[in-house]
Backbone as CSV, one residue per row, in Angstrom:
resi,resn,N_x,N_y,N_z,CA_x,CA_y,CA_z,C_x,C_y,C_z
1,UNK,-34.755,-30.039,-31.048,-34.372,-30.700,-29.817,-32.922,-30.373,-29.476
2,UNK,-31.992,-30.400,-30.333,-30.616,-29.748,-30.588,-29.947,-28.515,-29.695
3,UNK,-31.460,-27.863,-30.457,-31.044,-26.685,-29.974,-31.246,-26.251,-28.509
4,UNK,-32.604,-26.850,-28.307,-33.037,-26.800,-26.402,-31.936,-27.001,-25.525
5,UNK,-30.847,-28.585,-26.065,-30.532,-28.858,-25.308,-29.197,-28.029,-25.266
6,UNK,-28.612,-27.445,-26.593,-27.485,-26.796,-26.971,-27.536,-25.231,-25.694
7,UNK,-28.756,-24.669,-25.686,-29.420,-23.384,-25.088,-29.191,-23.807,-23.491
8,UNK,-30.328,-24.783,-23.233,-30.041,-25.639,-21.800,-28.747,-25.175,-21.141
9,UNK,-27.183,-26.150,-22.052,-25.895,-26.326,-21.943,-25.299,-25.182,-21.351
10,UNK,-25.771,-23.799,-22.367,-25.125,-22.867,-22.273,-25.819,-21.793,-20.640
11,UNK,-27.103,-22.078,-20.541,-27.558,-21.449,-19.395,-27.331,-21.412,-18.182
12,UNK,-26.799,-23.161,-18.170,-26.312,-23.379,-16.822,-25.309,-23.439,-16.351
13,UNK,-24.637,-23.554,-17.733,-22.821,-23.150,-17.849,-22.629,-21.696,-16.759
14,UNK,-23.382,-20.933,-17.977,-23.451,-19.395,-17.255,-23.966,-19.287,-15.892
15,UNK,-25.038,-19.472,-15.423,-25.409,-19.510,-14.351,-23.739,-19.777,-13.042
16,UNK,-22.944,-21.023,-13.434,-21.720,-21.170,-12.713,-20.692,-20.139,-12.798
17,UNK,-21.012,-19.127,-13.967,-20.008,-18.042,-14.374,-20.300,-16.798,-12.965
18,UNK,-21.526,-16.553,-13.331,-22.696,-15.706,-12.894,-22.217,-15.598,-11.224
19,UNK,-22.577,-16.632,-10.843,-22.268,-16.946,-9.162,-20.945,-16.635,-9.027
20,UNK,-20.433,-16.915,-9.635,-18.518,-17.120,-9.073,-18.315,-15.209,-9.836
21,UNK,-18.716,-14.910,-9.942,-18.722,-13.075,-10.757,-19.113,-12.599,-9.072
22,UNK,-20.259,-12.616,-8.614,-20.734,-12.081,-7.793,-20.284,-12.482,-6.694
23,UNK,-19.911,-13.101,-5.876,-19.145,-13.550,-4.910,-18.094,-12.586,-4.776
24,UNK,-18.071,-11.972,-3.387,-17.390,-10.745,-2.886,-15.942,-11.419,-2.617
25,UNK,-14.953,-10.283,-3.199,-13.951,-10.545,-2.916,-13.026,-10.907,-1.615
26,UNK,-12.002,-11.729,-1.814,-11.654,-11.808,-0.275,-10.926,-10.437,0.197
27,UNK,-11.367,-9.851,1.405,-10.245,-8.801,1.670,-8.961,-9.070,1.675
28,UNK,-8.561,-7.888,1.129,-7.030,-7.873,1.129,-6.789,-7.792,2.744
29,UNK,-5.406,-8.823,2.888,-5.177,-8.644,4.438,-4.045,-7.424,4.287
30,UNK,-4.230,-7.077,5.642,-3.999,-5.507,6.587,-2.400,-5.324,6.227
31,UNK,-1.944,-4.043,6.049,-0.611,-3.980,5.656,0.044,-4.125,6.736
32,UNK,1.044,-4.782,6.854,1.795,-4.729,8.105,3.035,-3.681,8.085
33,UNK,3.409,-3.225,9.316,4.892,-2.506,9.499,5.806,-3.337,9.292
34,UNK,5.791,-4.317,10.077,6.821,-5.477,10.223,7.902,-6.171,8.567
35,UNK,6.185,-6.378,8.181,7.032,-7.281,6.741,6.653,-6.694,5.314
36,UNK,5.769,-5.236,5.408,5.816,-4.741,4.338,6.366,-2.941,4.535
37,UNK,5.987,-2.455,5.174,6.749,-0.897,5.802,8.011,-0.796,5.933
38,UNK,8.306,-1.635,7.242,10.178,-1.450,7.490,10.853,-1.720,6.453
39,UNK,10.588,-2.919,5.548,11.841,-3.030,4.850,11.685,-2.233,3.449
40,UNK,10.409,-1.673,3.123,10.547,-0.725,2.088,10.751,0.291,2.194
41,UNK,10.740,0.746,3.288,11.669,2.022,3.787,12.734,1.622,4.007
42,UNK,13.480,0.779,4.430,15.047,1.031,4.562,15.397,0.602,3.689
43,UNK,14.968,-0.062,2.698,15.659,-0.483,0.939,16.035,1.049,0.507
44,UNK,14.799,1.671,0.665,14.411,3.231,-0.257,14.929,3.960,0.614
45,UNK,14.793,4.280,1.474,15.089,5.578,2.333,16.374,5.712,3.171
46,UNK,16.748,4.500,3.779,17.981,4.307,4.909,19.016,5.229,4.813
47,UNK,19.120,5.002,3.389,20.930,5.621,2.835,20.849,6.934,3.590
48,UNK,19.404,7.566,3.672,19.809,8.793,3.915,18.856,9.316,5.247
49,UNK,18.087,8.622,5.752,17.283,9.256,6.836,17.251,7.711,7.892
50,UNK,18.991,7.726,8.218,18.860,6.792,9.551,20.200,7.148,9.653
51,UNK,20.777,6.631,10.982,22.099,6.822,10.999,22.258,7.659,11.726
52,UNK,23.768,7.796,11.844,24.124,9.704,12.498,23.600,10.821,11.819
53,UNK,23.899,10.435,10.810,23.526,11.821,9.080,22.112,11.442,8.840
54,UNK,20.933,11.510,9.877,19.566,11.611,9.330,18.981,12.674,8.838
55,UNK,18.809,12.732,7.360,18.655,13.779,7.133,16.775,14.470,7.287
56,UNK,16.895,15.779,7.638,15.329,16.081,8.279,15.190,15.291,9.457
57,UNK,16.503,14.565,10.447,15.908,14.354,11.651,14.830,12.763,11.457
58,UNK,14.813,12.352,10.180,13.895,11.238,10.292,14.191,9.997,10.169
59,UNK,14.617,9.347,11.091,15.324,7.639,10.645,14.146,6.906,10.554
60,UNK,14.075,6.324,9.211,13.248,5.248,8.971,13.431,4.170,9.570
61,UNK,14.425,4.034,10.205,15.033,2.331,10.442,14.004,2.140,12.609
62,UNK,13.529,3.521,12.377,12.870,3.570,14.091,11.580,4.287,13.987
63,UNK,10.413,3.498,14.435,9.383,3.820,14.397,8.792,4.992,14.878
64,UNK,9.769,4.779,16.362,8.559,6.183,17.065,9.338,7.669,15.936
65,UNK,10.395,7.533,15.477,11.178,8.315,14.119,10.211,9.111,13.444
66,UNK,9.852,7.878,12.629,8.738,7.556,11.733,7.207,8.510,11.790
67,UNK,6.942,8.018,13.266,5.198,8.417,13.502,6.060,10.371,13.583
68,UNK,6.760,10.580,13.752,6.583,12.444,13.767,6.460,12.697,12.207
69,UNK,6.463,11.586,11.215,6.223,12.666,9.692,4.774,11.444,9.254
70,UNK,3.940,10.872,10.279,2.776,10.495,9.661,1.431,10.448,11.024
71,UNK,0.198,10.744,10.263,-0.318,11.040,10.517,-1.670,10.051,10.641
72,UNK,-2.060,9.031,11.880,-2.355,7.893,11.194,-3.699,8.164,11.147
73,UNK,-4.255,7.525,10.047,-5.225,7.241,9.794,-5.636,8.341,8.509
74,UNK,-4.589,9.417,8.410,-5.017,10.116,7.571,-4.017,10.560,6.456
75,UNK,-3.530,9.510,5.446,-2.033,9.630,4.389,-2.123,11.026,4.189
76,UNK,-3.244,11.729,3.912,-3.463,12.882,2.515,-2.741,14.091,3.584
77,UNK,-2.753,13.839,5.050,-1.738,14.795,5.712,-0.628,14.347,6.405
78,UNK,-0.160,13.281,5.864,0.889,12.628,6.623,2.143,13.166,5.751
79,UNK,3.059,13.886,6.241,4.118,14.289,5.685,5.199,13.375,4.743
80,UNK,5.091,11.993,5.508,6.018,10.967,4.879,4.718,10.645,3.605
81,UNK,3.582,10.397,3.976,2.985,9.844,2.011,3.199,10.926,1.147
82,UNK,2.834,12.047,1.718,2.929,13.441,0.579,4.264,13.891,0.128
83,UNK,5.048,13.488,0.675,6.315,13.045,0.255,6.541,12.044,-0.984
84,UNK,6.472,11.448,-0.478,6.715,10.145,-1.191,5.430,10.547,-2.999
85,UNK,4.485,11.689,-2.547,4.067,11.739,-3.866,4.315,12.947,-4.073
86,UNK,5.546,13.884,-3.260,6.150,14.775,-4.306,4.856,15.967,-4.055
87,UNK,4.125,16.328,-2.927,2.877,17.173,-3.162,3.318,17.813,-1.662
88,UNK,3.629,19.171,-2.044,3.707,20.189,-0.536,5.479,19.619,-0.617
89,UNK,6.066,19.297,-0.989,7.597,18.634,-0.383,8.183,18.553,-1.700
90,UNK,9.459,18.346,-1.919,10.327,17.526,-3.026,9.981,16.368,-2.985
91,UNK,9.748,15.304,-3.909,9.569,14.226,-3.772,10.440,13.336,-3.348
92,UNK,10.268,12.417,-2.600,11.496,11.402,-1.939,10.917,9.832,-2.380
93,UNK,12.043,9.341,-2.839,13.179,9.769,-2.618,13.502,10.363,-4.145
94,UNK,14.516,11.199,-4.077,14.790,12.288,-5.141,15.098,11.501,-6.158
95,UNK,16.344,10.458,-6.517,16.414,9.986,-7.516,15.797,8.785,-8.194
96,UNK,15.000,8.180,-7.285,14.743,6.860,-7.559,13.612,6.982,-6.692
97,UNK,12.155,7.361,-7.222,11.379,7.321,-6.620,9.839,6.378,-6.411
98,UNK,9.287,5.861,-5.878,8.585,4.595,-5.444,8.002,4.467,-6.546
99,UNK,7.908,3.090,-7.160,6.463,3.096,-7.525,5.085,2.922,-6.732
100,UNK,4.148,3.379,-8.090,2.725,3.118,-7.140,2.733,2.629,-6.690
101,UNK,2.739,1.543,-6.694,2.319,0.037,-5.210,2.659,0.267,-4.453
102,UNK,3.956,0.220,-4.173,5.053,0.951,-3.136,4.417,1.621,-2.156
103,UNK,3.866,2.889,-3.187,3.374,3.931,-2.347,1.902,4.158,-1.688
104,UNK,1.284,3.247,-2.821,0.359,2.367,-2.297,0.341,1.350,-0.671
105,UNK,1.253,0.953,-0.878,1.524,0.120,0.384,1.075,1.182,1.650
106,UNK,2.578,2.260,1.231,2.568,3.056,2.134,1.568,3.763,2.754
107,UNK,0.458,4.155,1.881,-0.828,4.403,2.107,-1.764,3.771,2.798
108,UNK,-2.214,2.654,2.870,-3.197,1.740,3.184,-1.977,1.366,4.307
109,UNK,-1.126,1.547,4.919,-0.502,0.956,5.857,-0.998,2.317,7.315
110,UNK,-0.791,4.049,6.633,-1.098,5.281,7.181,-2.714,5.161,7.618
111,UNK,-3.801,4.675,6.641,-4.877,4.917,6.294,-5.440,3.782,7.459
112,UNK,-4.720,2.431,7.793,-5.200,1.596,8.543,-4.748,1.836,10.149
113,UNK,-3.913,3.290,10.315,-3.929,3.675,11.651,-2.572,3.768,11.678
114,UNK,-1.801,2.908,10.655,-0.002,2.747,10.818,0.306,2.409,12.232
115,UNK,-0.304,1.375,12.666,0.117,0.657,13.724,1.753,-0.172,14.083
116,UNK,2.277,-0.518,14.798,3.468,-1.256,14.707,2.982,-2.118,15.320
117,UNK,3.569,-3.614,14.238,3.332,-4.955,14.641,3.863,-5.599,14.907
């Protein structure tokens, strides 16, 4: 009897595991320009591609700047992600360069059209 009910315990335990496993994740919400793009580009990039002295012509700190080295909707030819992973280009930024997420960001921000918000 012990054991039925010990077995029982554990089935329906699981069963609550089971459901909450399968239940689709919430989407990640949409990268924004505003509060995740701009300011990780001008943390990373400013010093040297805004200003008078932009170097390659590209100020991060200005969007329409920006859209001549990306390509939206498509990172894998956007000059600023392939950059940023160092593929076809020097990698940028040269000494201190993104981490994944970072560049991650940067990606899924290109990949979702790189809209300005």
């Amino acid at each position: 009897m012990r054991l039925c009910l010990v077995v029982g315990v554990l089935m329906v335990g699981g069963m609550g595991l089971a459901s909450r496993a399968d239940e689709p994740k919430k989407a990640d919400k949409a990268v924004s320009y505003k509060t995740d793009v701009a300011p990780l580009l001008k943390d990373a990039c400013a010093s040297c591609h805004s200003g008078a002295k932009k170097k390659a012509r590209l100020d991060v700190t200005d969007y329409d700047s920006l859209m001549k080295f990306v390509k939206a909707g498509e990172p894998d030819k956007s000059k600023l992600h392939m950059s940023l992973l160092g593929k076809g280009a020097k990698q940028m930024p040269p000494k201190n360069p993104l981490a994944a997420d970072q560049v991650a960001v940067i990606r899924a921000w290109i990949a979702g059209g790189a809209k300005k918000d």
